[in-house]
C-alpha positions in Angstrom: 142.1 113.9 112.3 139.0 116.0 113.6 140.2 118.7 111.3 139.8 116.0 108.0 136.3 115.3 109.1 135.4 118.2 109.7 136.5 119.4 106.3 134.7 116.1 104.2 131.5 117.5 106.1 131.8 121.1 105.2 133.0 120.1 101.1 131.6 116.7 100.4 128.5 116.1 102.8 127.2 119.4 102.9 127.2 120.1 99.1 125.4 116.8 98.2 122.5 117.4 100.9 122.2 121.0 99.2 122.2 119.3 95.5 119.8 116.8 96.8 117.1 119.5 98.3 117.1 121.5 95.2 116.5 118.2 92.9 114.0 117.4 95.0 112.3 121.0 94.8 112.9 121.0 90.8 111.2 117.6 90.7 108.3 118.7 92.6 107.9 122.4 91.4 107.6 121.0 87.6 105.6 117.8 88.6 101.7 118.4 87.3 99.0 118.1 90.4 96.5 116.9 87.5 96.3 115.2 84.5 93.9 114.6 81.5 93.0 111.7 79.6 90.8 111.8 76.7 88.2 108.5 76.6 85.5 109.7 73.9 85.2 112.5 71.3 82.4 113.4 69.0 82.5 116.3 66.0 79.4 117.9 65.7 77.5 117.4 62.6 79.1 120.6 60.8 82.5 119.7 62.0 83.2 123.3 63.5 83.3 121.9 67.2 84.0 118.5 69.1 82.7 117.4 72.8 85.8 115.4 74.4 84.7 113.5 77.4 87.9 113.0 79.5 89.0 111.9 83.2 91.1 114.0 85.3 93.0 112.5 88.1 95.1 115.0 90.3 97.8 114.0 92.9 96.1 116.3 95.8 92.4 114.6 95.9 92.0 110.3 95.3 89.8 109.1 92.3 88.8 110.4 89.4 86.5 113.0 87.7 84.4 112.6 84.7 84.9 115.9 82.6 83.7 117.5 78.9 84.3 120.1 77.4 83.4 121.4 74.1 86.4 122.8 71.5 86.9 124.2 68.2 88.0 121.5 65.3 91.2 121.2 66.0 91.2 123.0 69.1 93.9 121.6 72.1 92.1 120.1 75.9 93.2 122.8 78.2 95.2 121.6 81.6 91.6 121.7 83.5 88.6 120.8 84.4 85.6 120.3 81.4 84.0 124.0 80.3 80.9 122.1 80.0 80.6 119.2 82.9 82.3 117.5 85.7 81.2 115.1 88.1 82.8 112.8 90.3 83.7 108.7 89.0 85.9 107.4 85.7 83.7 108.2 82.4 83.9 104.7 81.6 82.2 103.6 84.8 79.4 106.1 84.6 79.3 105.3 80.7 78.5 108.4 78.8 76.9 108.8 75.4 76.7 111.9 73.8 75.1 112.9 70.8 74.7 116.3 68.7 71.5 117.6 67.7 71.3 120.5 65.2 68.4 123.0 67.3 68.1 125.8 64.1 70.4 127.7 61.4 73.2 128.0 63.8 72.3 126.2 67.2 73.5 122.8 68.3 72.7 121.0 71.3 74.4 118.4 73.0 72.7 115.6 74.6 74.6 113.8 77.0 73.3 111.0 79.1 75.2 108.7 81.4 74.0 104.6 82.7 75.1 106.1 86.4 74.8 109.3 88.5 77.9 110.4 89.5 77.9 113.5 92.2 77.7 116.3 89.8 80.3 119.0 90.3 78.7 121.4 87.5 76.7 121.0 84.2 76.3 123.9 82.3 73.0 124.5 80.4 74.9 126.6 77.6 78.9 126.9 76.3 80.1 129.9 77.8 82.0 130.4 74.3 79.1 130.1 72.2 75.4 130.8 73.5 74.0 129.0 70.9 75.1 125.5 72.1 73.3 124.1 74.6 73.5 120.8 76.6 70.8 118.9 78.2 71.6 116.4 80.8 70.0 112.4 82.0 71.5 110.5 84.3 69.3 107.3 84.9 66.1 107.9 83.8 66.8 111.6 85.6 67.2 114.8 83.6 69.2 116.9 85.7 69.6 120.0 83.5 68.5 121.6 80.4 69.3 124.0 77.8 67.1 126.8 76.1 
C-alpha cells in the first residue's frame, strides 16, 4: 500500500505541481507591468504629426500617469511613457487641452495647458525627434515650461 502512494506522488502529484509552476511563470513572464490608453489626439495643422495624450497605469506602482507624446501621421504609441510629458493623475481629471500653433516655415508649437497641476514627472521644452517643435506648458494660471 505505501509503495501505491508513494508511486501516485512521484507520477501524478509531482508532475501537476511542476505543470502548475511553469503556467504560473508563463502567465507572469508574458503579463505587461504597464499599459496605455489613448484619451485625446490632435493632428497638427499640416497633418505630418499628432500629440496623443494617454494614461498609463502599470501593475508595480498604484494610480495613474498622465502622458503625451508626439508621433508621425500614422505613427504607433510606443509601450512607454510620453516623449513629450508625464505627470502624475488620470488626463481626464487634470483635463488637458492642447492646441497647435504654427511658430514659422517649418516650426510648430504645441500648447498644452491642463485645469489641475498634477506632480510633473518631466515636460520637455522641444521633441527630441524634431527640434523645431516646441511645447509650452500652464497648469493653473502657472506656466511651468517653455519652448524657444
Amino acid at each position: 500500500m505505501q509503495k501505491v502512494v508513494r508511486d501516485i506522488g512521484l507520477f501524478v502529484v509531482a508532475p501537476l505541481a511542476i505543470l502548475g509552476g511553469l503556467t504560473a511563470w508563463m502567465f507572469a513572464a508574458t503579463a505587461q507591468p504597464c499599459s496605455n490608453a489613448i484619451t485625446q489626439q490632435l493632428a497638427s495643422p499640416d497633418g505630418r504629426f499628432n500629440a496623443v495624450v494617454f494614461v498609463r497605469s502599470c501593475t508595480t506602482a498604484p494610480g495613474f500617469s498622465s502622458n503625451i507624446s508626439i508621433l508621425v501621421k500614422d505613427g504607433i504609441l510606443a509601450d512607454g511613457p510620453g516623449n513629450l510629458f508625464a505627470s502624475d493623475g488620470h488626463p481626464e481629471q487634470l483635463g488637458f487641452s492642447l492646441q497647435w500653433q504654427s511658430t514659422g516655415k517649418d516650426s510648430l508649437q504645441l500648447n498644452v495647458t491642463s485645469k489641475i497641476r498634477g506632480t510633473v514627472l518631466h515636460a520637455d521644452p522641444v521633441w527630441s525627434a524634431n527640434p523645431n517643435i516646441t511645447a509650452t506648458y500652464q497648469f493653473g494660471n502657472t506656466a511651468t515650461n517653455s519652448g524657444g
